[in-house]
C-alpha positions as CSV (number, residue, x, y, z in Angstrom):
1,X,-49.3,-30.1,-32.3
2,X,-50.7,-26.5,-32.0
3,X,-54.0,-26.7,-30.5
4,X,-56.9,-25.3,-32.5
5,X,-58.0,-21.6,-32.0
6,X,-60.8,-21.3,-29.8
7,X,-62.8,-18.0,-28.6
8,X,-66.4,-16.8,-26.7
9,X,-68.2,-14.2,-26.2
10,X,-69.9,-14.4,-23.0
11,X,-72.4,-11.8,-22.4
12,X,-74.8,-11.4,-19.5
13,X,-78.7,-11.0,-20.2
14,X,-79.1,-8.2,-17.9
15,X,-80.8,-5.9,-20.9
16,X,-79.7,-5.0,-24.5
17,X,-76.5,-5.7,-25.8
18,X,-74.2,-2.6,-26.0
19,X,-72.5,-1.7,-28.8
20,X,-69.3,-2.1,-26.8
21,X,-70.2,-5.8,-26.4
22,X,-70.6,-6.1,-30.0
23,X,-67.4,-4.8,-30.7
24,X,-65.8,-7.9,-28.2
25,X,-67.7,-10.3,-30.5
26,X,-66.6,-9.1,-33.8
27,X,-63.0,-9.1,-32.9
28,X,-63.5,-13.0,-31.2
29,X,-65.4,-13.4,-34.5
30,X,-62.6,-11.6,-37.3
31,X,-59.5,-13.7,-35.0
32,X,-61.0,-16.9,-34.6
33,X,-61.5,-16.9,-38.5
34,X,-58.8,-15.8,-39.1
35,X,-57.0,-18.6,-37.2
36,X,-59.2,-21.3,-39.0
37,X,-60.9,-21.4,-35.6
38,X,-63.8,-21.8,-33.8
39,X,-66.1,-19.0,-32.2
40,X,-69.0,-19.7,-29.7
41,X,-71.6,-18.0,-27.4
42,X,-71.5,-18.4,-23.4
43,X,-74.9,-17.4,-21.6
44,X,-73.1,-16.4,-18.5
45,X,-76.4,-15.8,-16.4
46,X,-75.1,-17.2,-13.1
47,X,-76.3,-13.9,-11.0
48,X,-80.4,-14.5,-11.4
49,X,-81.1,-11.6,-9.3
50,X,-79.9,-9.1,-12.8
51,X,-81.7,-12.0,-15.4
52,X,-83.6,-9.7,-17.9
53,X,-86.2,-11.8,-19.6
54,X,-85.4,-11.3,-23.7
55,X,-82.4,-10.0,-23.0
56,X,-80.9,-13.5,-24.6
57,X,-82.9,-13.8,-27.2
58,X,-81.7,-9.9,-27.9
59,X,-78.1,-11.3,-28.0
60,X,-78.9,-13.7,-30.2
61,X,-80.9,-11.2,-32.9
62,X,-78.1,-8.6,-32.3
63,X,-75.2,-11.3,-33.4
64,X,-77.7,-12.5,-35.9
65,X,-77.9,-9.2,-37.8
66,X,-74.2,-8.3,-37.5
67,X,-73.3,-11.2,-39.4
68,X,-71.4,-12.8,-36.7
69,X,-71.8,-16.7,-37.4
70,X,-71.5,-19.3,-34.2
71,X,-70.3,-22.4,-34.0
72,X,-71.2,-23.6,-30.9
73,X,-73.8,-21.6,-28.5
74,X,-77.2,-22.4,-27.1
75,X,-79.2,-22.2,-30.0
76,X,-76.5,-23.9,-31.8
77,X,-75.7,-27.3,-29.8
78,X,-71.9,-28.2,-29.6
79,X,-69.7,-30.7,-28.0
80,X,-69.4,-28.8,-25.1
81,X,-73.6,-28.0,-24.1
82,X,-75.0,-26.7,-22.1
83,X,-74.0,-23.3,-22.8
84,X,-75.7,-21.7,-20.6
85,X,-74.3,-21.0,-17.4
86,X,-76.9,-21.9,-14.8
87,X,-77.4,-25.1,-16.1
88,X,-73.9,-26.2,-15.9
89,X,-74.4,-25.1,-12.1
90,X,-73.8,-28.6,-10.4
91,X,-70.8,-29.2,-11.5
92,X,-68.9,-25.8,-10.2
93,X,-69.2,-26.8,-6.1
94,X,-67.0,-29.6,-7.5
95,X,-63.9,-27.5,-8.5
96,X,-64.7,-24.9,-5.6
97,X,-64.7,-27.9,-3.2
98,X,-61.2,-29.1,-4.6
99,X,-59.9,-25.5,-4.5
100,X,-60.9,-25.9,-0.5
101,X,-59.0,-29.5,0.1
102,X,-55.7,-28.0,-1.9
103,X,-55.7,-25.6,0.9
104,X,-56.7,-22.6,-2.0
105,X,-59.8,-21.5,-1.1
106,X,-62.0,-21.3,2.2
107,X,-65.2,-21.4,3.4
108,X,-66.9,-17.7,5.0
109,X,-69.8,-17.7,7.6
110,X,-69.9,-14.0,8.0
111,X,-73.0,-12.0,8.2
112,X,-74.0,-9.2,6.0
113,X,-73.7,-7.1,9.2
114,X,-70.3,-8.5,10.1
115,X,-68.8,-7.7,6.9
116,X,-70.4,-4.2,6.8
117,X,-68.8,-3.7,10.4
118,X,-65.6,-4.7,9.4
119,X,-65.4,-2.3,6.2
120,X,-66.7,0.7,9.1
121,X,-63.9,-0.4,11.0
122,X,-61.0,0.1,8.0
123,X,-62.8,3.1,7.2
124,X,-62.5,4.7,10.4
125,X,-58.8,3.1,10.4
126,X,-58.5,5.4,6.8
127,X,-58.1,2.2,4.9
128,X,-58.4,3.7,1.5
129,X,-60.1,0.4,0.3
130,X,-61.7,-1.8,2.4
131,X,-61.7,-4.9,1.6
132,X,-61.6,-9.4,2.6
133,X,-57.9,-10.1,2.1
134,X,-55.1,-11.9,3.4
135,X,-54.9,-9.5,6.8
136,X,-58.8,-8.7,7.2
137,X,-59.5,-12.5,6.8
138,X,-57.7,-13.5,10.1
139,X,-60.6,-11.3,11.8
140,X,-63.7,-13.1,10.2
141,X,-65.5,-15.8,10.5
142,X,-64.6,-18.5,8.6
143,X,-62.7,-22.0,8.0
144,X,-58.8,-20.9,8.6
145,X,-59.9,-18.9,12.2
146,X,-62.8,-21.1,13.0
147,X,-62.1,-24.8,14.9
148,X,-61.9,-27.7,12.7
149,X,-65.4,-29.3,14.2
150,X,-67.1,-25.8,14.2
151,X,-66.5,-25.5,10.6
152,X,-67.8,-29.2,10.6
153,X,-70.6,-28.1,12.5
154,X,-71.9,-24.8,11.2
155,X,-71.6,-26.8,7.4
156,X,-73.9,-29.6,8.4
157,X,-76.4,-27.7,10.3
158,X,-77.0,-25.9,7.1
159,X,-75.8,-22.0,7.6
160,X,-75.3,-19.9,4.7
161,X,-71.7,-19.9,3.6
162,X,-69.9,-18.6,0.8
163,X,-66.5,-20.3,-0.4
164,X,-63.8,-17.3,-1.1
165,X,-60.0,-18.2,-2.9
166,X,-57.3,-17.3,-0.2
167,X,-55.0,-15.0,-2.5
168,X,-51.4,-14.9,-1.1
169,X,-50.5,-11.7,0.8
170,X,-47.4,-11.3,-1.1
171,X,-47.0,-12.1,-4.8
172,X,-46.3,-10.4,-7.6
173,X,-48.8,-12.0,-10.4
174,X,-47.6,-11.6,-13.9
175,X,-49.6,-11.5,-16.7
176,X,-49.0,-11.5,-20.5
177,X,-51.7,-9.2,-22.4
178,X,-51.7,-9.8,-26.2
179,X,-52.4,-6.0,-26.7
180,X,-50.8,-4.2,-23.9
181,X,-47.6,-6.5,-23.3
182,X,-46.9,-7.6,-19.4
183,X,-49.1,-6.7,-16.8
184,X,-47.7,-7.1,-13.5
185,X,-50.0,-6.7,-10.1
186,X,-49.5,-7.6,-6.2
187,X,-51.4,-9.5,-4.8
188,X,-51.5,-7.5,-1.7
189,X,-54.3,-5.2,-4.1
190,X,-56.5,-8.4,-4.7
191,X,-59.4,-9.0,-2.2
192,X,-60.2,-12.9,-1.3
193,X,-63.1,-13.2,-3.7
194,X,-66.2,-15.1,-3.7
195,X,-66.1,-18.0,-5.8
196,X,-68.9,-19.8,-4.9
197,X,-72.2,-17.7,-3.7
198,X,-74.7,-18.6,-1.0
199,X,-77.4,-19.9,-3.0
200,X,-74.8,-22.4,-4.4
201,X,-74.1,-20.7,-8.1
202,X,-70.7,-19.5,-8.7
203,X,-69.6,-16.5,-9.2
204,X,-68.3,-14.8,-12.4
205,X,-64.7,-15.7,-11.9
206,X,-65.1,-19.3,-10.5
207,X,-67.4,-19.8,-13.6
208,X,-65.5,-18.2,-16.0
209,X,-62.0,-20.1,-15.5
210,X,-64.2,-23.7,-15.3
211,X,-66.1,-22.7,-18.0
212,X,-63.2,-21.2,-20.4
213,X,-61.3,-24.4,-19.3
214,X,-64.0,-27.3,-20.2
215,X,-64.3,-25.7,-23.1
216,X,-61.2,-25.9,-24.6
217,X,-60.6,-21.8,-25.3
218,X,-57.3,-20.7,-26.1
219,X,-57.8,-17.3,-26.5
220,X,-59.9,-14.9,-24.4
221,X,-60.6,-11.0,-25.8
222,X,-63.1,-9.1,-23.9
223,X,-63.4,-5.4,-22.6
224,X,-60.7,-3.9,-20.3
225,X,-62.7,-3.4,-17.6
226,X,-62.1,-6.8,-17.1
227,X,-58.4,-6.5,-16.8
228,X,-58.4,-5.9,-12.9
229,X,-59.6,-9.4,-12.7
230,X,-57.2,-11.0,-14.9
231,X,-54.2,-11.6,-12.3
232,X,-57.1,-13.3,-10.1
233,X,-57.7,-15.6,-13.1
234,X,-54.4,-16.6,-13.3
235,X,-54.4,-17.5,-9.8
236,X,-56.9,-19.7,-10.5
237,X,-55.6,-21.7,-13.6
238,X,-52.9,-22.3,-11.6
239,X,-54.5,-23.7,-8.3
240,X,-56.9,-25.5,-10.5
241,X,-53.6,-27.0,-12.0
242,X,-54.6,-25.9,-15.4
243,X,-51.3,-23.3,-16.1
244,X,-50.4,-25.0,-18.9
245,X,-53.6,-24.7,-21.1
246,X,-54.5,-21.1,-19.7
247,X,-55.6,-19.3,-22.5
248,X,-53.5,-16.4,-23.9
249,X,-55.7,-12.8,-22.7
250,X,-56.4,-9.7,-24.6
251,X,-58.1,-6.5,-22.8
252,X,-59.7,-4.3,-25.7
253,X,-59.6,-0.6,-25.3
254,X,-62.8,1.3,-24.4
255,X,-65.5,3.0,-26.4
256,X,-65.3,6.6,-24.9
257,X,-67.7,8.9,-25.2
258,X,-67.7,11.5,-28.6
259,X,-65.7,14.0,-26.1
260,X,-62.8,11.3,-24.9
261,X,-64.0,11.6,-21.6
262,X,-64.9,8.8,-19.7
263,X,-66.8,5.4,-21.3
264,X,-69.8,5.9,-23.7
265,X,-72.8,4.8,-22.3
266,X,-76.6,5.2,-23.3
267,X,-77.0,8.0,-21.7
268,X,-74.8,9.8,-24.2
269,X,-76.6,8.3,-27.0
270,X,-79.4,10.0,-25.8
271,X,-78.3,12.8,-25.3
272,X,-76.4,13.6,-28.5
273,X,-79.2,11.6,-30.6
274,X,-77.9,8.3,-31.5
275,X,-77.9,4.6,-30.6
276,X,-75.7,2.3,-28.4
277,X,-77.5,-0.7,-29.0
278,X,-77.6,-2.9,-32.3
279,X,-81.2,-3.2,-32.2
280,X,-84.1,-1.8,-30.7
281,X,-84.8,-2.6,-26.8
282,X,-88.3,-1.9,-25.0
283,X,-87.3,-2.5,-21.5
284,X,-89.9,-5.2,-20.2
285,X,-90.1,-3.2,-17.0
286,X,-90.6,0.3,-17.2
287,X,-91.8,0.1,-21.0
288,X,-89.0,2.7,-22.2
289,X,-87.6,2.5,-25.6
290,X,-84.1,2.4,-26.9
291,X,-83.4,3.3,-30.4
292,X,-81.0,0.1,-32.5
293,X,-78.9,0.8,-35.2
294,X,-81.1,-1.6,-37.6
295,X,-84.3,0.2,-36.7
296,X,-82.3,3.7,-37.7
297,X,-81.6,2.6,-41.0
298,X,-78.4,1.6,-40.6
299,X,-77.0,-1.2,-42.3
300,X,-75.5,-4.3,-41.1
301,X,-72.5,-4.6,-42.8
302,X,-71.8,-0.1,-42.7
303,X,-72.3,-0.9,-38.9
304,X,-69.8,-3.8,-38.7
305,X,-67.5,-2.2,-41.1
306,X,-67.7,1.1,-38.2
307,X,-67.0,-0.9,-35.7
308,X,-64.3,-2.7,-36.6
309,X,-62.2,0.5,-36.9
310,X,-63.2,1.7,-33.3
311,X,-60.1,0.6,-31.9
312,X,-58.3,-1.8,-34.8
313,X,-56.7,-0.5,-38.2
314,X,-55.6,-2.0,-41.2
315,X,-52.4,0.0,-41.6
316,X,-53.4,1.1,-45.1
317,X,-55.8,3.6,-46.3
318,X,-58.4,0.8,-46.9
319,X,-61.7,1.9,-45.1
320,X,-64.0,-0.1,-46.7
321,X,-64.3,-4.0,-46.2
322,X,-66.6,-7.0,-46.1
323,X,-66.6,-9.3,-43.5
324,X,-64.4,-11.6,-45.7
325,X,-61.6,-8.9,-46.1
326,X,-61.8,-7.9,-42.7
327,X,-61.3,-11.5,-41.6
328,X,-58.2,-11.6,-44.3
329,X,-56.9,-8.0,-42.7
330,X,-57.5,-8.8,-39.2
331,X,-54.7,-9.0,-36.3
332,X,-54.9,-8.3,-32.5
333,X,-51.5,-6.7,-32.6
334,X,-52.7,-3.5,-34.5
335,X,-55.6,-3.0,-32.0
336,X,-54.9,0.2,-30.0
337,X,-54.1,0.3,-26.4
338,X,-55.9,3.7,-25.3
339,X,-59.7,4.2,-25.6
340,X,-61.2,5.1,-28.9
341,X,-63.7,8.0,-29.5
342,X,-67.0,7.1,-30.8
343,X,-67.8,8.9,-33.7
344,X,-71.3,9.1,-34.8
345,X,-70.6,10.4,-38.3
346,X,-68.4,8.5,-39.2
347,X,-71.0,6.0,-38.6
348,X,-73.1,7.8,-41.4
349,X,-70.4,8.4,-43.9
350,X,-70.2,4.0,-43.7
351,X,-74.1,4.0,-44.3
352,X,-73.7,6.4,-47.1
353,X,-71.0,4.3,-49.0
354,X,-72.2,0.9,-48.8
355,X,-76.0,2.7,-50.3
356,X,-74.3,4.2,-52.5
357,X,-72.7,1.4,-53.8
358,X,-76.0,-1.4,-54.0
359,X,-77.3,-2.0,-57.4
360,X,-80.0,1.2,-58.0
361,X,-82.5,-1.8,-58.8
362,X,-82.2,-2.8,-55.3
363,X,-82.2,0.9,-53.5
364,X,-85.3,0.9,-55.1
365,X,-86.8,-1.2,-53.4
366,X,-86.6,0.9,-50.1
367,X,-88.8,3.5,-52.1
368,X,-91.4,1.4,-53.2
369,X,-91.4,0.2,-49.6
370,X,-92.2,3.5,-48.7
371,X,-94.9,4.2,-51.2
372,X,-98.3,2.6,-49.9
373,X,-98.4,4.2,-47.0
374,X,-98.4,7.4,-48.9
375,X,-101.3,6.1,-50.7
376,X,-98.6,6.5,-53.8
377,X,-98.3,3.8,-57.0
378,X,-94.9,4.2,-58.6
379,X,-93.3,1.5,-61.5
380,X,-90.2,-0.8,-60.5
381,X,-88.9,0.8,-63.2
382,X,-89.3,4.8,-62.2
383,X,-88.3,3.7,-58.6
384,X,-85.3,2.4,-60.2
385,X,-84.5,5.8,-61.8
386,X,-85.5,8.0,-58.6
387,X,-83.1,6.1,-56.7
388,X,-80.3,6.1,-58.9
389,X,-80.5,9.9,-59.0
390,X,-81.0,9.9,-55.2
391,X,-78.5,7.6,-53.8
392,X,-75.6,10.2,-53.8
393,X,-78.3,12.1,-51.5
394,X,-79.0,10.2,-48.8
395,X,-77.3,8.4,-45.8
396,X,-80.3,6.0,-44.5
397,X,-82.6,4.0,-46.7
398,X,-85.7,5.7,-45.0
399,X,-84.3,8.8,-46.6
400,X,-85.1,7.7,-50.3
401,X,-88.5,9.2,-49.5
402,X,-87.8,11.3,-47.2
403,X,-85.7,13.7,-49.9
404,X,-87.5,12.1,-53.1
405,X,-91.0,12.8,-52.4
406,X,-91.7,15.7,-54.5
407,X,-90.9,13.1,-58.0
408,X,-94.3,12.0,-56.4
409,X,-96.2,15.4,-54.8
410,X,-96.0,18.6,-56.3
411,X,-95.2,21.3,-54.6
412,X,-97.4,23.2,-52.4
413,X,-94.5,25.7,-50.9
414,X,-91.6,26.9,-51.9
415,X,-87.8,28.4,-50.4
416,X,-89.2,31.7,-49.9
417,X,-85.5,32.9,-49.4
418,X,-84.3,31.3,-52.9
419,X,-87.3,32.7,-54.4
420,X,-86.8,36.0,-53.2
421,X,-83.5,36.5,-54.4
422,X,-83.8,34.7,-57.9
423,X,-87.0,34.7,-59.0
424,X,-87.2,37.6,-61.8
425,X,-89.5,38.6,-64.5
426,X,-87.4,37.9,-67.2
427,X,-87.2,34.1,-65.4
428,X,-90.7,33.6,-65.2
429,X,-90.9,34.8,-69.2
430,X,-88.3,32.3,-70.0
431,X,-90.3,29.5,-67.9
432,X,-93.4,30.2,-69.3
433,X,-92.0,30.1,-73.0
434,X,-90.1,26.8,-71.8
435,X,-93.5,25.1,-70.4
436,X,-95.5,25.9,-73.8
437,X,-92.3,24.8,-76.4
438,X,-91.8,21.0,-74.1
439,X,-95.1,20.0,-76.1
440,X,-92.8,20.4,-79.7
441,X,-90.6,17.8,-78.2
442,X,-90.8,14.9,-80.2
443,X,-88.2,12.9,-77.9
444,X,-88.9,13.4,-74.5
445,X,-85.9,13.0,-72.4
446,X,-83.2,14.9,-70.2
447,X,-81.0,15.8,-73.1
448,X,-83.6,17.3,-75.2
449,X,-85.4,19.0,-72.7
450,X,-81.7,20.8,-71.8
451,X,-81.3,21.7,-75.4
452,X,-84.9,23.6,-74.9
453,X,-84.1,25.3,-72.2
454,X,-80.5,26.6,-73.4
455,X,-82.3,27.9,-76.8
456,X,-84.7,29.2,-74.6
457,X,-82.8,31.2,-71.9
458,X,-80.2,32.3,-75.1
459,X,-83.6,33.8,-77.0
460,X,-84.1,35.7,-73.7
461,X,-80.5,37.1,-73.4
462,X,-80.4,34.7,-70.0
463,X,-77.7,32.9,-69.0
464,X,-78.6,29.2,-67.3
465,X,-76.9,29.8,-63.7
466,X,-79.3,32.9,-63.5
467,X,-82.5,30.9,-63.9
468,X,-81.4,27.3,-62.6
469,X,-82.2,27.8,-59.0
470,X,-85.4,29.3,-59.7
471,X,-86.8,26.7,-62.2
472,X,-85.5,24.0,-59.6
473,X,-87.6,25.2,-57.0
474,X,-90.5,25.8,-59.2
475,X,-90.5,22.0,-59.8
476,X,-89.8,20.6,-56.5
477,X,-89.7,23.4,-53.7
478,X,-86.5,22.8,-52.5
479,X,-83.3,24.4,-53.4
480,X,-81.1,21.3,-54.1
481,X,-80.8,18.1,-55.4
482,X,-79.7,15.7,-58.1
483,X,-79.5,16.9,-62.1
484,X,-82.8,19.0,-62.4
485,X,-83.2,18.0,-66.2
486,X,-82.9,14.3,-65.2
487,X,-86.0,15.4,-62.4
488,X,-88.3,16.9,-65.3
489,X,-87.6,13.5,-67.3
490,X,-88.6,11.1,-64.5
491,X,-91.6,13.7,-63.8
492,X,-92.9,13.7,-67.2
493,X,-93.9,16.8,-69.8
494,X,-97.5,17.6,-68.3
495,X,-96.2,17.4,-64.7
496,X,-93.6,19.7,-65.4
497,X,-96.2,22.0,-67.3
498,X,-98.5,22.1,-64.4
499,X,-95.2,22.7,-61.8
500,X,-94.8,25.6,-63.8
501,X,-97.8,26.9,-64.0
502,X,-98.6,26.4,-60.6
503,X,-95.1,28.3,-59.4
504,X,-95.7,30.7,-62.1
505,X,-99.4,31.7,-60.2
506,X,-97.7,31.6,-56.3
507,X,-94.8,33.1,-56.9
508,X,-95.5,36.2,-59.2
509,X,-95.1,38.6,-56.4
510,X,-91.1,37.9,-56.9
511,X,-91.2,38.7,-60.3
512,X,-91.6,42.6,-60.2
């Protein structure tokens, strides 16, 4: 009977989540729905010396917001708790211990200062890298050079030790990548790592293999710069006498940086003036600030529907997708084996679509939002209009004031280039006739007040693309924006009579 589909994301909390590790949880989240599965959360904080405090709760919020939904995890509970790494902690000495007996793994007494020494003395041998292996460990300190009763000795008297996994010194180690086919590595490249650490908490890859194992996962998917490590891993299923339930691997491309060169990091956000975390991070230390997609105006499911595509495709021309459809679409086989750029805009051309496509009712909201704090009362119902014109206008909900604010304020300046080049005296004739005839209006509205202006501008022996600009920024300042006659309905007849008059006054010195 096929075993049920089961994934993690297992994050560190050594500070905000990046936007690469968000990625690694979506595509655990779109596969193991996809596969009627299960998907949960691994705290994997078994170095405390990095522990960032709030950096969990931060993953937590971050997965929150994405939409990611867990089925097992700290907050959650499951049948396999704790899920937190350090306190599963007693229970890894017992399969480091067994690793020891079955002759896999050994214990290490050397100093800091010994091991320093002996990576001088490769160095100055032009060992390219240095490193504990199968040669460099007959040289050491430890249980397979050291007497039977000193290893006895030096464990009961208490010294510091650290249990390492004796990799063979020739091996070739095959693995099977579900993205990037067979991966084949000797094991004359692998160093005898550290599975167990002094202070008695396991390392990553001791902890990871236990942990993956316990836990029943079938599948793992995370970042490629962990695909160095995977031919180690194996080594260890199979010591561990687990080979047959090793879980099948996949090693996601990286984000690189807008250029292609090299991994984005923050740095580059900050630099080019956008974010690489989800949500906004003060650093509890030094106080500094990271700006969050959420806190930019970004919205959840633009940013999911973003990141999906770094690095997957549908194979149609679909771009847009809920989290439903992208579940339905979803495969590991049409993720891409090279890096993917990041691209920043389209990042804002996904923002502008999913606006662009609420209910105006609701945009709306995100202008009255706004509104207080510009001392500023304003109708559902005229919010409802304003955005509707808006909305093909802006790419961040912030921006519904930002470019609507003069359906509220009047203006007090205007494009002096605009005004310069089409602001005439016959215009400002034609305006002034238009402002005094909107008071014979009996209906009010877009359409009639049009009709006005075309009778108007045909009286004058105008023609409406010679005037448009003009009137536009007479009424609002600015040279663009939505349908200007839809602008004087939502504005009102007297407000567009003062605009006028106003514009009229400031701007006659264009009219000779």
């Amino acid at each position: 009977m096929a075993r049920e589909v089961r994934v993690r994301f297992a994050p560190s909390p050594t500070g905000p989540l990046h936007i690469g590790g968000v990625r690694t949880a979506l595509y655990n989240y779109l596969f193991a729905k996809k596969m009627g599965g299960k998907m949960l959360l691994r705290i994997e904080d078994t170095d405390q010396t990095r522990f960032v405090p709030g950096a969990e709760q931060y993953i937590f919020n971050s997965l929150e917001w994405c939409g990611i939904q867990l089925d097992e995890s700290p907050l959650h509970g499951g049948p396999h708790a704790p899920y937190r790494q350090s306190e599963r902690k007693p229970m890894y000495m017992d399969y480091a211990l067994q690793l020891v007996n079955a002759g896999h793994a050994y214990y290490a007494f050397d100093t800091a200062e010994e091991l320093e020494a002996m990576r001088e003395r490769l160095k100055a041998a032009k060992v390219a890298t240095p490193q504990y292996n199968a040669i460099t460990r007959a040289t050491m300190k430890n249980s397979l050079t050291l007497p039977e009763d000193e290893v006895k000795r030096r464990l009961e008297s208490g010294e510091p030790y650290v249990i390492r996994l004796k990799v063979p010194r020739k091996e070739e180690i095959r693995l099977k990548d579900m993205i990037r086919g067979w991966v084949m590595v000797h094991s004359s490249s692998i160093d005898d790592k550290v599975l167990m650490k002094s202070d008695g908490m396991p390392t990553y890859h001791l902890a990871n293999i236990v942990d993956d194992h316990l836990m029943e996962i079938t599948h793992v998917i995370r970042g490629e710069e962990w695909l160095p490590s995977a031919p180690l891993h194996v080594l260890l299923y199979r010591y561990l006498g687990w080979e047959d339930t090793m879980p099948e691997f996949a090693h996601l491309p990286l984000l690189l940086k807008p250029d292609g060169n090299g991994k984005l990091s923050k740095r580059d956000g900050d630099k080019l003036g956008f974010p690489v975390f989800p949500l906004r991070w003060v650093d509890p230390v030094t106080g500094e600030v990271s700006s969050g997609y959420r806190e930019s105006g970004y919205l959840p499911e633009a940013f999911i529907n973003f990141l999906a595509f770094l690095g997957w495709n549908p194979g149609t021309q679909q771009e847009l997708f809920t989290m439903e459809e992208l579940i339905e679409a979803f495969s590991i086989e049409r993720i891409g084996k090279s890096g993917t750029r990041f691209d920043i805009q389209k990042a804002r051309w996904y923002n502008e679509q999913y606006l662009r496509a609420k209910p105006d009712a609701e945009l709306a909201q995100y202008l009255l939002a706004a509104l207080p704090e510009q001392g500023i009362d304003c109708t559902p119902d005229r919010a409802e209009k304003i955005a509707g014109l808006m909305k093909e206008r802006v790419t961040f909900p912030q921006d519904f004031w930002k470019e609507a604010s003069y359906f509220f304020v009047a203006p007090t300046q205007y494009n002096e280039q605009v005004a310069a080049k089409k602001w005439s005296a016959a215009g400002a004739a034609a305006f002034e006739q238009f402002k005094n005839e909107l008071s014979t209006l009996s209906d009010f509205n877009a359409d009639t007040v049009k009709a006005l202006l075309l009778q108007i501008l045909e009286r004058n022996g105008l023609k409406i693309g010679q005037v448009m600009q003009a009137l536009r920024i007479a009424l609002t300042g600015v040279e663009a924006g939505p349908d200007l006659m839809a602008i004087i309905e939502i504005i009102g007849r007297q407000e567009t009579e003062r605009r006028i008059d106003a514009a009229l006054a400031k701007l006659a010195q264009y009219a000779a």
